[in-house]
C-alpha positions in Angstrom: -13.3 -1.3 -14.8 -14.8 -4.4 -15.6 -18.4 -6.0 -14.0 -19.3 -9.0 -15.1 -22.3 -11.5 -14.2 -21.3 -14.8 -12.9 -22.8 -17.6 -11.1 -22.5 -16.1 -7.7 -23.5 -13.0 -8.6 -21.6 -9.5 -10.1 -17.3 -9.6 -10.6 -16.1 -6.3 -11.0 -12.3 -6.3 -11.8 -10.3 -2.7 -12.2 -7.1 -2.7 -14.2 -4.4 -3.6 -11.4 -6.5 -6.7 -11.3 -8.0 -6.1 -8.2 -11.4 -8.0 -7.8 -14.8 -7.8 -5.9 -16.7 -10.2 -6.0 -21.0 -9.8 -4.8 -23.1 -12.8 -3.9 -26.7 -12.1 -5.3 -30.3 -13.6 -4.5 -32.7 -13.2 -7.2 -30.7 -10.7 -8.9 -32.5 -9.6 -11.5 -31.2 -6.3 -14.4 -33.7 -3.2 -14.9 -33.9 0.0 -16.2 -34.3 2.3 -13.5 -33.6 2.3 -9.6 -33.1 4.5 -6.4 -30.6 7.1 -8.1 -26.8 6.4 -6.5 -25.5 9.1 -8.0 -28.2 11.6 -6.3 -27.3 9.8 -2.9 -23.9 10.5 -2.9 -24.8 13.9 -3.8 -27.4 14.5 -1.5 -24.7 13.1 1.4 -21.5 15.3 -0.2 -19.7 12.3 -1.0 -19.3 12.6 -4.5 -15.5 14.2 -4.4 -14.1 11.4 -4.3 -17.0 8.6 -4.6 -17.9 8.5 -7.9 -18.3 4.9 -9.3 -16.7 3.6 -12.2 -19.7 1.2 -13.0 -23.2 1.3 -12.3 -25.6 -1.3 -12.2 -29.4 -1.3 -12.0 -31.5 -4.3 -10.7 -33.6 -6.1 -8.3 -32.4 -8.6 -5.5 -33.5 -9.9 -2.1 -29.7 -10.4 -0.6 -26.1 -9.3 -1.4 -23.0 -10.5 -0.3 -20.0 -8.8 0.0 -16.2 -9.4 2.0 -16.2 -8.8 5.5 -14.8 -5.6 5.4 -16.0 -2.2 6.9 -18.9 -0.9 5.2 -21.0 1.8 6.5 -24.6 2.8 5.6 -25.7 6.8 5.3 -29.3 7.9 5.5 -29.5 10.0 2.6 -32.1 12.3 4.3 -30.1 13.0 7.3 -26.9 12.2 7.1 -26.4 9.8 9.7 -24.7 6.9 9.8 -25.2 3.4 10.9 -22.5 0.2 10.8 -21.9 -3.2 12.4 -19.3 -2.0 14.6 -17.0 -5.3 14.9 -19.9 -7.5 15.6 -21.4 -10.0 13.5 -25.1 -8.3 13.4 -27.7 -8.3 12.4 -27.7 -4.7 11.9 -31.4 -3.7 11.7 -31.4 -0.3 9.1 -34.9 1.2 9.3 -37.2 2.1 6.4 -35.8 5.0 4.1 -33.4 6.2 1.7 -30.0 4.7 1.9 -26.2 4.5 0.7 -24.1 1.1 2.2 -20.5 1.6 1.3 -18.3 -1.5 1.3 -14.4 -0.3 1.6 -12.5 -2.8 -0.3 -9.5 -3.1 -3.0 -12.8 -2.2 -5.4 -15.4 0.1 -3.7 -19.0 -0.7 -4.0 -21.8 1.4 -3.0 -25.4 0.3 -3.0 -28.0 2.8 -3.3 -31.6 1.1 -2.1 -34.6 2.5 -0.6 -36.8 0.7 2.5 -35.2 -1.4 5.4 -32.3 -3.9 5.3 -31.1 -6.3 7.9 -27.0 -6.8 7.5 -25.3 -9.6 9.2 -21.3 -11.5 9.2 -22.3 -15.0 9.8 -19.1 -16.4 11.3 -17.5 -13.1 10.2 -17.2 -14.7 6.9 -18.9 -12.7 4.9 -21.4 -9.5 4.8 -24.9 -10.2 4.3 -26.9 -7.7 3.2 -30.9 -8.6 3.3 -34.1 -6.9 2.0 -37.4 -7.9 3.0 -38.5 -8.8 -0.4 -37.0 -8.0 -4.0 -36.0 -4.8 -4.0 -34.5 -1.7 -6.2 -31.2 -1.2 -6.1 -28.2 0.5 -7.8 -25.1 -1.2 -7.3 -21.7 1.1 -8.0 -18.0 -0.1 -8.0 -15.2 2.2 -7.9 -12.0 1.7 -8.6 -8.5 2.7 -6.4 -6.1 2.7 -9.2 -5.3 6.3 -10.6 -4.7 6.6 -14.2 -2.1 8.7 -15.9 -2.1 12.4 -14.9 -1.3 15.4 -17.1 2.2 16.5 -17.3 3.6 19.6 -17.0 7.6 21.0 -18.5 9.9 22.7 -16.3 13.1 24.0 -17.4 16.3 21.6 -15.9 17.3 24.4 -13.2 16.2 24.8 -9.6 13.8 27.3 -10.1 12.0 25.3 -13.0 12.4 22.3 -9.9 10.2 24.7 -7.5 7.3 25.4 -10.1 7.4 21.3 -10.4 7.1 21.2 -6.9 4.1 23.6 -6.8 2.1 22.2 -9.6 2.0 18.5 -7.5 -0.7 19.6 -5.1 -3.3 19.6 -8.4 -3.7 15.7 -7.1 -5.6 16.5 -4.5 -9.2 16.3 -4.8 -10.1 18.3 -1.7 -8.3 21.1 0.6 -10.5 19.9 3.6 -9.1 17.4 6.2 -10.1 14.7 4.4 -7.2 14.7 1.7 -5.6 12.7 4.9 -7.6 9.8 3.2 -5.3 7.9 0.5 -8.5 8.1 -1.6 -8.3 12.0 -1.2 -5.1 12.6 -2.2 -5.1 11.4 -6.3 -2.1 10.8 -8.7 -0.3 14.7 -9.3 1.0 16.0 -12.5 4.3 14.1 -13.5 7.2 16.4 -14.2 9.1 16.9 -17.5 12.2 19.0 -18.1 12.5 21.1 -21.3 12.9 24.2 -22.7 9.7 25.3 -23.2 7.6 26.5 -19.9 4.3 24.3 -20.0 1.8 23.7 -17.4 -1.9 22.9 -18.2 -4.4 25.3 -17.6 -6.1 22.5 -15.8 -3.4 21.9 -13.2 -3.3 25.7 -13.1 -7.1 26.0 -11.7 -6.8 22.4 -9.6 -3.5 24.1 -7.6 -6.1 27.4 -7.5 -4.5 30.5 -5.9 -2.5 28.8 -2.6 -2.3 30.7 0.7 0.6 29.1 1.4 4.7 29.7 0.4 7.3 27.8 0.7 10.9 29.8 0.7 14.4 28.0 0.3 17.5 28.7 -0.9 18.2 27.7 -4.8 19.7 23.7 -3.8 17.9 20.3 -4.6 19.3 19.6 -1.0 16.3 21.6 0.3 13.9 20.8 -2.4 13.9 16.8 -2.7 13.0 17.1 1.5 10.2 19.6 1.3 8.5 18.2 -1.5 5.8 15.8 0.1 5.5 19.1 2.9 4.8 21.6 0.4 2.5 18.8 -1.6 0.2 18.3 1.3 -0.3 21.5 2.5 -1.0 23.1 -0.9 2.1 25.2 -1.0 4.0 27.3 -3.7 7.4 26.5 -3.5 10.2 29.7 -4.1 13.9 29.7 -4.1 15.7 32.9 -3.2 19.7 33.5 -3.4 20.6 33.3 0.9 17.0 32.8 2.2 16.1 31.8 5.5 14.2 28.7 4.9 10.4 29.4 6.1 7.1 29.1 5.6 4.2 32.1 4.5 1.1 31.8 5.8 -2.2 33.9 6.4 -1.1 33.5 10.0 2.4 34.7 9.4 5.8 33.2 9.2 7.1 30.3 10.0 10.8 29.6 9.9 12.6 26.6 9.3 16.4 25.6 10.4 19.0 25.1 7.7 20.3 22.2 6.6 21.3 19.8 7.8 18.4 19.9 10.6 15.9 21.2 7.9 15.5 17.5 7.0 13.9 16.5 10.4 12.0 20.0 10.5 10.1 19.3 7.7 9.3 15.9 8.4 8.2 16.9 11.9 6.0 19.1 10.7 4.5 17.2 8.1 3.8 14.3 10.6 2.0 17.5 12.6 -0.1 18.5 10.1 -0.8 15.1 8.6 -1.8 13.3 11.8 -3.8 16.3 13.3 -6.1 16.3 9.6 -6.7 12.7 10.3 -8.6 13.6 13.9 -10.1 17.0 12.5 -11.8 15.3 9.5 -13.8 13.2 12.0 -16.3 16.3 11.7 -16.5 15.8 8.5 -19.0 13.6 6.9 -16.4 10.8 6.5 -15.9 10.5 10.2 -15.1 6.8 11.3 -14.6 7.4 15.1 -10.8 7.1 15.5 -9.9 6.3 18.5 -7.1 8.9 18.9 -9.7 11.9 18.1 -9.9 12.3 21.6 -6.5 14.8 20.9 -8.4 17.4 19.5 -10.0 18.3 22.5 -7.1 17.9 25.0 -5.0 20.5 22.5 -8.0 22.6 22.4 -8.4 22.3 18.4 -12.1 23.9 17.3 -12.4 20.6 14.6 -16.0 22.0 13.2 -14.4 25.4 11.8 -10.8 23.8 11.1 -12.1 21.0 8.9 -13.2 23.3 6.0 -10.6 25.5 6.5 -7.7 25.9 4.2 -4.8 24.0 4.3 -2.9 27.1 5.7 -5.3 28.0 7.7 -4.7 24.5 9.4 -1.0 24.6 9.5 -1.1 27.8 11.6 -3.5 26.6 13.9 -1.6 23.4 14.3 1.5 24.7 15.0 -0.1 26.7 17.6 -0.6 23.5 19.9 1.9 21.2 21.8 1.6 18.8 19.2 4.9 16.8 21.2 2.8 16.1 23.9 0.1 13.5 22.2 2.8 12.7 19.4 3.3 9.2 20.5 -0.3 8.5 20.4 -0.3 8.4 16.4 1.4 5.8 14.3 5.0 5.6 13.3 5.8 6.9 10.2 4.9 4.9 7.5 7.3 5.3 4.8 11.3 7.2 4.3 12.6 7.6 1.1 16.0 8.0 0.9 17.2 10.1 -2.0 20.3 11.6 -4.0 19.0 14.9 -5.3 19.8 14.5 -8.8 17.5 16.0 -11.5 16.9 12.9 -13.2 15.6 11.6 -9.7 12.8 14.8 -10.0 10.0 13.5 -12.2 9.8 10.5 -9.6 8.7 12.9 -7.0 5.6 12.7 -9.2 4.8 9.3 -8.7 6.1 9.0 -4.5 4.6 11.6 -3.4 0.7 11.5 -3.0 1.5 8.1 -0.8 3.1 11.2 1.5 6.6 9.8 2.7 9.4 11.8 4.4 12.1 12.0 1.6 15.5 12.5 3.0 19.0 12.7 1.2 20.7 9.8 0.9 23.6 9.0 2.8 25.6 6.0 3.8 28.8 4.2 5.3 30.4 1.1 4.3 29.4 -1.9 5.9 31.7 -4.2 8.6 31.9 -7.3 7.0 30.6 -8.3 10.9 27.2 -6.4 9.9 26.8 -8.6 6.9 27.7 -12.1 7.4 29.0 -14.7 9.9 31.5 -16.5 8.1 30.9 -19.4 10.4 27.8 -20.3 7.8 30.2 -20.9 5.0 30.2 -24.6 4.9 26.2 -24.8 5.1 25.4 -23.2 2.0 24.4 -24.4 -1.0 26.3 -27.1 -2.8 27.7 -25.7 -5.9 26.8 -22.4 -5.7 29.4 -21.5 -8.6 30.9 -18.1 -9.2 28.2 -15.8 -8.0 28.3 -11.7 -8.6 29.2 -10.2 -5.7 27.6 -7.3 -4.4 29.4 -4.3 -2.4 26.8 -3.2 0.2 26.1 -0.2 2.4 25.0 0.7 5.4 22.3 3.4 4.9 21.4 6.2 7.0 17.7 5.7 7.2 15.6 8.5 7.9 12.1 8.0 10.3 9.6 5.5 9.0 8.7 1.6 9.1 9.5 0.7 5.4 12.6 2.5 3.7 13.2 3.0 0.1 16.9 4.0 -1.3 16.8 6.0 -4.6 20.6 6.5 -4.6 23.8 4.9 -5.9 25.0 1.9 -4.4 23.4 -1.1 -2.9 21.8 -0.8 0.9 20.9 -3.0 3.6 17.8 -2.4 5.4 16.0 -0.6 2.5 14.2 -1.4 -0.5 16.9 -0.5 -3.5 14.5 1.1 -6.8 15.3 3.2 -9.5 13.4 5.5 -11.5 12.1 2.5 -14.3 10.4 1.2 -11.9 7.6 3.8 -11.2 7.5 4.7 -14.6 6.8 0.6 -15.7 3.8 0.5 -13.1 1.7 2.2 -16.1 2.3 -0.9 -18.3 0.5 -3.4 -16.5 -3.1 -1.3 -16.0 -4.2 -2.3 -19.3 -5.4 -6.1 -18.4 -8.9 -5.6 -16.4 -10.4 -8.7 -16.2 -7.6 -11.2 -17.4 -6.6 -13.7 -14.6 -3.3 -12.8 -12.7 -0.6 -14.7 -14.2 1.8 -16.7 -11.9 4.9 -18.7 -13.4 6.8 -21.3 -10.6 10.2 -22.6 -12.4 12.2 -25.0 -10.8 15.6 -25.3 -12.4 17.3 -26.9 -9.2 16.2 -30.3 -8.5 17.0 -30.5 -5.4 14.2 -27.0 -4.5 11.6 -29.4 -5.5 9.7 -29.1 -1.8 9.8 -25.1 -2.5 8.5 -25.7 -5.8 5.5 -28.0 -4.9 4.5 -25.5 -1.7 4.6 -22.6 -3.4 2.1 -23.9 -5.8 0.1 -24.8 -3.3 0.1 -21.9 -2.1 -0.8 -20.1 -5.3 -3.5 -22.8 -5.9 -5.6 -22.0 -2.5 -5.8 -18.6 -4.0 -6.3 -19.4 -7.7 -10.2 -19.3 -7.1 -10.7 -16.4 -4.9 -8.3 -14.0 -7.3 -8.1 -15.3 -10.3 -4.8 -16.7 -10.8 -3.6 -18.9 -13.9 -0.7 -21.1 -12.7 2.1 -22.3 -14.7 4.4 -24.7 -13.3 7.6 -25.1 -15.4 10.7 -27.4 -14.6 14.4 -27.4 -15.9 14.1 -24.3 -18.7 16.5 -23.9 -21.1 17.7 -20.2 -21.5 15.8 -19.4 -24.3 12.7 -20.8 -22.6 13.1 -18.6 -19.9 13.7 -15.8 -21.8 10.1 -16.2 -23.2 8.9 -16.5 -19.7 10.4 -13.3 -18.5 9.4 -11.7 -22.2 5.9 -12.7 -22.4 3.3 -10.9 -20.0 3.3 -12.6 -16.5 2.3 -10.8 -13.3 4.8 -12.7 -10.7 7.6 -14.9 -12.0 8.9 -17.4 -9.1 12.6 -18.6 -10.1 13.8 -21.4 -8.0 17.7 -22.3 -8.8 21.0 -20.6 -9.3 22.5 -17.9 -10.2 25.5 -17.2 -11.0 28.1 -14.3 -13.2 26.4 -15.5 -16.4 23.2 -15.3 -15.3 20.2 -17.5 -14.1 21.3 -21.0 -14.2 18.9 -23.3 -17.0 19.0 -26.6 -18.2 21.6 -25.5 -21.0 23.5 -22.4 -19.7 23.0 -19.3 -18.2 19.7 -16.3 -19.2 21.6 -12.8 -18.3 18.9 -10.6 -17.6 20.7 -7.9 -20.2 20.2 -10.1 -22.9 16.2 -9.7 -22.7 14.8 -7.8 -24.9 12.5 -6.4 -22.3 10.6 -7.7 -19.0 7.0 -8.0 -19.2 7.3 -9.9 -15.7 5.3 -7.3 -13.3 6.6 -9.1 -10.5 9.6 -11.4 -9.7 11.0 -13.4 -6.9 14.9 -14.6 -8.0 15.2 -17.0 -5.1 18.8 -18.2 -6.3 22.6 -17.3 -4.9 23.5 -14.1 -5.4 20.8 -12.6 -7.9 20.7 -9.1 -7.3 22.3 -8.1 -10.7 19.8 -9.9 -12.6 16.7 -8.2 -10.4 18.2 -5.1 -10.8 18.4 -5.4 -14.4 14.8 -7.3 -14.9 13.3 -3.4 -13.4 15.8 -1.5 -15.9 13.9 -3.8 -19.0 10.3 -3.4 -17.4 9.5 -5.1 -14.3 8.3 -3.1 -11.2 9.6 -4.7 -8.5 11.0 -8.1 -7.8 12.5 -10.0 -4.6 16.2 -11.0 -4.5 19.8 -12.2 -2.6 23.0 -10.4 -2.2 25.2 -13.6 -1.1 24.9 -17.6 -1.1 21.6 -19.1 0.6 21.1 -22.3 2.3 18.6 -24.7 0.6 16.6 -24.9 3.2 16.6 -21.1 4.2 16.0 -20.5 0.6 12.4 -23.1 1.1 11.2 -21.4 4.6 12.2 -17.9 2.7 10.3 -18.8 -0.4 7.0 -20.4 0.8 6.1 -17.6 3.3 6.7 -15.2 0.4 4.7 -17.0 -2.0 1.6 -17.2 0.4 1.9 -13.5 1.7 2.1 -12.4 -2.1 -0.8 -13.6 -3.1 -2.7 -12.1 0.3 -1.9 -8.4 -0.3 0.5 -7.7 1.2 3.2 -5.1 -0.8 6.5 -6.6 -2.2 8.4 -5.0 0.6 6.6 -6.2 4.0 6.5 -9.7 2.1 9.7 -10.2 2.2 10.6 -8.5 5.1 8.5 -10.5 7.3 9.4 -13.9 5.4 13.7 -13.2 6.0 13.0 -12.6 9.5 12.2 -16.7 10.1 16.1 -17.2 9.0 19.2 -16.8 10.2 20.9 -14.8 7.2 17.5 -12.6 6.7 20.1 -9.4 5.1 21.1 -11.8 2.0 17.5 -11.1 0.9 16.0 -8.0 -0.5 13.5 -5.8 -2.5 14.4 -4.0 -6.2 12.4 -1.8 -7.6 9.2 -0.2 -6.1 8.7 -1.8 -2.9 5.3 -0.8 -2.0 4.0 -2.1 -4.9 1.4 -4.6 -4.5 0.3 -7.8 -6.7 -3.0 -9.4 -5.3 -5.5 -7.8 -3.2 -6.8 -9.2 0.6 -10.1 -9.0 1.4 -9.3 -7.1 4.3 -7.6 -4.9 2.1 -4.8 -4.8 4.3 -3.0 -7.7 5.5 -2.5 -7.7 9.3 0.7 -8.8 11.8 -0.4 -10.4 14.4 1.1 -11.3 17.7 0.0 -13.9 20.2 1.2 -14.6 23.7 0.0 -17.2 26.4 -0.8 -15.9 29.8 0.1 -17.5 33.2 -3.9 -17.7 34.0 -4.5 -19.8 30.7 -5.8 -16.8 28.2 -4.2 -14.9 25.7 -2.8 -11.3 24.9 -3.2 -10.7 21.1 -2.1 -7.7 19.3 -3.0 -6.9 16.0 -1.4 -4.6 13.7 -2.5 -2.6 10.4 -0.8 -0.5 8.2 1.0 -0.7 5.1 3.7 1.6 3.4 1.3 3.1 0.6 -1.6 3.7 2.4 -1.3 5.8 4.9 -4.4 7.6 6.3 -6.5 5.0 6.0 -8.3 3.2 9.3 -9.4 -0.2 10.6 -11.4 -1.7 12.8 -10.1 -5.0 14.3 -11.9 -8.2 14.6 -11.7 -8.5 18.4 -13.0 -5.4 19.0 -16.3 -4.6 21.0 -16.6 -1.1 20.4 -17.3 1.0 17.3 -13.8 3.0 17.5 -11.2 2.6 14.6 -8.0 3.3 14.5 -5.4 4.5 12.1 -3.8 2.2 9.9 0.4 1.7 11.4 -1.8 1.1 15.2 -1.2 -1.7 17.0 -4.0 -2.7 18.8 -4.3 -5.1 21.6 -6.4 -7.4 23.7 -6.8 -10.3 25.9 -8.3 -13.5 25.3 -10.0 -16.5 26.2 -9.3 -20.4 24.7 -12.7 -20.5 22.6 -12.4 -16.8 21.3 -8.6 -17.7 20.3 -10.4 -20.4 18.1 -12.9 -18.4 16.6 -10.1 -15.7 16.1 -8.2 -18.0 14.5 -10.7 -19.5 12.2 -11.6 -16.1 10.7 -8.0 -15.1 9.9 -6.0 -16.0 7.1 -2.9 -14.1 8.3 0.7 -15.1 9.9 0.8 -15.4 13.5 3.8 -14.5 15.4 3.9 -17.3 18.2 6.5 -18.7 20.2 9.5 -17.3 18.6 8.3 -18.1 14.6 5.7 -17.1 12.4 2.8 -19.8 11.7 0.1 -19.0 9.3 -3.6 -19.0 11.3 -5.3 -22.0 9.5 -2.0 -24.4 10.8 -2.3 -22.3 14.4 -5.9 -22.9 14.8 -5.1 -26.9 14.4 -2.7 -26.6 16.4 -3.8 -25.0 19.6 -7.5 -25.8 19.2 -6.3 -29.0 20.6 -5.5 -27.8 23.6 
């Protein structure tokens, strides 16, 4: 973590590059303030709170995103926020802790009364009466490298691997439901020597739980991110019954193949029912759907601090089916050949809790794929392109799929195991500028070309990018490109058998040394191969086609992308939402890890929204959060009146008038799905502020 001073005030960047920056008054350095560290204590926040950074000084105003940010009374506890108004919030005279939840935490310790405000929901204010003590923390999100630990290459060195991942976890209360709970567990090594840490050893402590199943990855790869939540030792016995050991008893489980869907269900159970009991904990934000743990008749007080086994058998005690479709769909299925070499990613999946199913898949009608009616209307000259055999995956539950098999699927994210293990590369750059490279090596993409960049540019300030524009490489000057550190490389052009079409041949991917490209986006015929092979030499995860693209698909394709890259949202939902404005949306697709993410939002979390007129001249709006790697989390929209949140993967809505559309409007800086096509807010607001 990195904090620097600047003319606005304090930057603090982490090593993913995420940034916050704080507005200061009068800011002013000193040697001692109101202690943060003994607040956080003194509130029992400090599992997971601890800052990175600390800094000590004197100021009469801060100014921070408009983001959620609570503020505790270090004396007793309670808590006070600005609900989704715009203030001011008057906080009365005493010790206090103001948290602001963002890509990089910050908590501000200060003593005496404040007076917090969103002026046009623009930004936080945070005010003091005159110059006062403070200390200012910032925290970090990214995990660093975890301890590893050696398993021998057999099922039953698989199920100790299993039950060493729960050592992540940095509490058994409820509250590991919170992605910040639930940290980075041990990765997984096979060898012949037995080795696991005495450290992972006392983090996994003595587990009330078991897990039994019979010696077969088939049962292990599914109820790994089970056994990981719920703290469980995982056992394989010659003909067991698959089931689950518990203070409470036993718990069986089907065999395959309707163990798959078991596990899941449950872990959906006991995952969603932590996220209402932790609200009596002191992290409680209100949800919204809490109002479940009295209709099942759940005692949340004594189940919050109770073990993780404790809280299985309790849950499954209740009619969890009959307030099930009051939670959020499942954010994220990973489809998965249970191969050992696919084991040691388990260790880098599986804190972000997805189901993981094993893959399967039929071929695909050539009816499912492409209407061959299209043919004359693509590109000019689209050369020999390397074709790609697809198939139709069998997707398990979930928003956002991932497919860590053979062969090449539709509908799913296609990564390999390089992928996660590259992501560790790029954490070594805090407080360098993000790096973006636009190349135009097709003349006639010149309108992408110039609206991508200005897409990149209206974020340049706020995050920090440095902006290359290159035209026409030759191969060896895209080689350099793709070999020298960049965060996203944009490629707008061809591609064909040989490679990336440049000014004077073709750039094979194979021929690369390596990739120090984080990021990609091959928006060219038919350049899956290449993307593939980019992640195999070092990227993370990169945006691609399967077939020819029309030109001006390819544009409308490229531009959205661009823009809802560089606003947080992950490589997956980026281009998901961007191939749904065109016809041929399937030609386009996601290698490597597609939950990874580049650039951070302010609001942490992008949002989808939905508008709607109405017949009586207002508007139904619904707004949805949620994101495929970080589940848990909550939100509190915009439009709302009341103090409620709700778990990220909600959709909440609400109805409208013409001058709160406006405002709504102004204060976004998301896409808008309106009248049958996606509009960004700024051009909507124009638009229909008119009216």
């Amino acid at each position: 973590m990195k904090v620097e001073t600047t003319e606005e005030g304090l930057r603090a960047v982490d090593a993913a590059k995420n940034t916050l920056t704080v507005g200061t008054d009068g800011w002013r350095p000193i040697g001692t303030a109101p202690s943060l560290d003994a607040g956080l204590r003194e509130l029992g926040l400090t599992n997971a709170s601890t800052p990175n950074v600390v800094l000590s000084g004197t100021v009469e105003r801060l100014e921070f995103p408009p983001v959620y940010a609570p503020v505790w009374d270090v004396d007793t506890g309670g808590l006070v926020d600005m609900g989704s108004g715009t203030g001011p919030l008057s906080v009365p005279d005493g010790a206090h802790v103001l948290h602001v939840e963002s890509r990089v935490d910050a908590y501000v310790r200060f003593d005496g009364p404040a007076t917090l405000e969103k002026p046009n929901y623009e930004r936080l204010h945070v005010r003091f009466p005159a110059e006062t003590a403070v200390s200012i923390g910032f925290k970090t999100t990214v995990q660093g490298d975890a301890e590893s630990v050696t398993v021998p290459r057999t099922v039953a060195g698989v199920a100790e691997a299993l039950s060493t991942l729960p050592a992540g976890h940095r509490t058994a209360t409820a509250d590991r439901s919170f992605p910040t709970m639930r940290g980075r567990p041990p990765r997984i090594e096979f060898g012949e020597r037995r080795s696991v840490p005495e450290s992972v050893r006392e983090k996994c402590g003595d587990p009330d739980c078991r897990i039994v199943v019979p010696p077969d990855l088939n049962y292990l790869f599914p109820v790994a991110p089970l056994a990981h939540y719920v703290g469980a030792r995982v056992a394989v016995e010659a003909g067991a019954d698959p089931r689950i050991e518990t203070p409470g008893g036993e718990h069986p489980l089907p065999p395959f193949p309707a163990f798959e869907s078991a596990v899941g269900s449950l872990l959906e159970r006991v995952f969603y029912l932590d996220c209402v009991v932790r609200d009596a904990g002191p992290y409680g934000s209100g949800l919204a759907v809490a109002s479940v743990v009295d209709e099942l008749g759940l005692d949340a007080d004594r189940l919050y601090a109770a073990s993780p086994a404790e809280r299985l058998d309790a849950y499954t005690e209740v009619p969890f089916e009959t307030v099930a479709d009051r939670f959020p769909e499942w954010h994220l299925s990973m489809a998965i050949d249970p191969r050992y070499e696919h084991v040691p990613t388990l260790s880098h999946l599986i804190a972000n809790v997805p189901h993981v199913t094993t893959a399967s898949a039929t071929a695909l009608a050539e009816t499912e794929w492409l209407d061959n009616s299209l043919d004359d209307f693509y590109r000019a000259d689209p050369g020999d392109i390397a074709s790609v055999e697809l198939v139709q995956p069998d997707l398990g539950p979930g928003r956002t799929h991932g497919w860590l098999a053979d062969g090449v699927p539709i509908d799913a994210f296609k990564t390999i195991p390089e992928a996660y293990e590259h992501r560790a590369r790029y954490l070594d750059a805090a407080g360098e500028p993000t790096s973006v490279v636009a190349i135009l090596n097709d003349g006639d993409m010149r309108e992408e070309h110039a609206e991508v960049a200005d897409h990149y540019r209206e974020r340049a300030e706020a995050l920090e990018l440095d902006i290359t524009l290159e035209e026409h490489l030759t191969v060896d000057e895209l080689a350099t490109v793709f070999e020298s550190r960049n965060d996203f490389v944009h490629y707008i052009g061809h591609c064909e058998r040989e490679g990336l079409r440049c000014a004077d041949g073709y750039l094979s991917a194979s021929s690369l040394t390596e990739s120090n490209a984080q990021t990609f986006f091959l928006n060219a015929c038919g350049s899956y191969h290449e993307g593939i092979e980019l992640i195999r030499k070092g990227s993370v995860a990169g945006g691609v086609t399967f077939n020819e693209v029309l030109d001006s698909q390819a544009a409308t394709v490229g531009t959205m992308f661009a823009r809802l890259m560089v606003n947080g949202y992950c490589i997956e939902r980026a281009l998901d939402k961007s191939r749904r404005r065109i016809m041929t949306g399937k030609d386009y697709a996601v290698v490597g890890d597609g939950t990874h993410v580049l650039t951070q939002s302010e609001d942490v979390i992008g949002a989808d929204i939905t508008l709607e007129d109405r017949d009586d001249g207002r508007y139904d709006v619904t707004i949805f959060m949620g994101c495929p790697w970080s589940t848990g989390g909550f939100f509190r929209p915009y439009l709302q009146e009341s103090d409620e949140t709700h778990l990220l993967g909600e959709s909440v809505e609400f109805t409208i008038d013409h001058a709160q559309l406006v405002d709504f409007l102004a204060y976004a800086d998301n896409p808008v799905l309106y009248d049958g096509d996606l509009h960004w807010s700024d051009a909507l607001k124009t638009t229909l502020g008119q009216a």
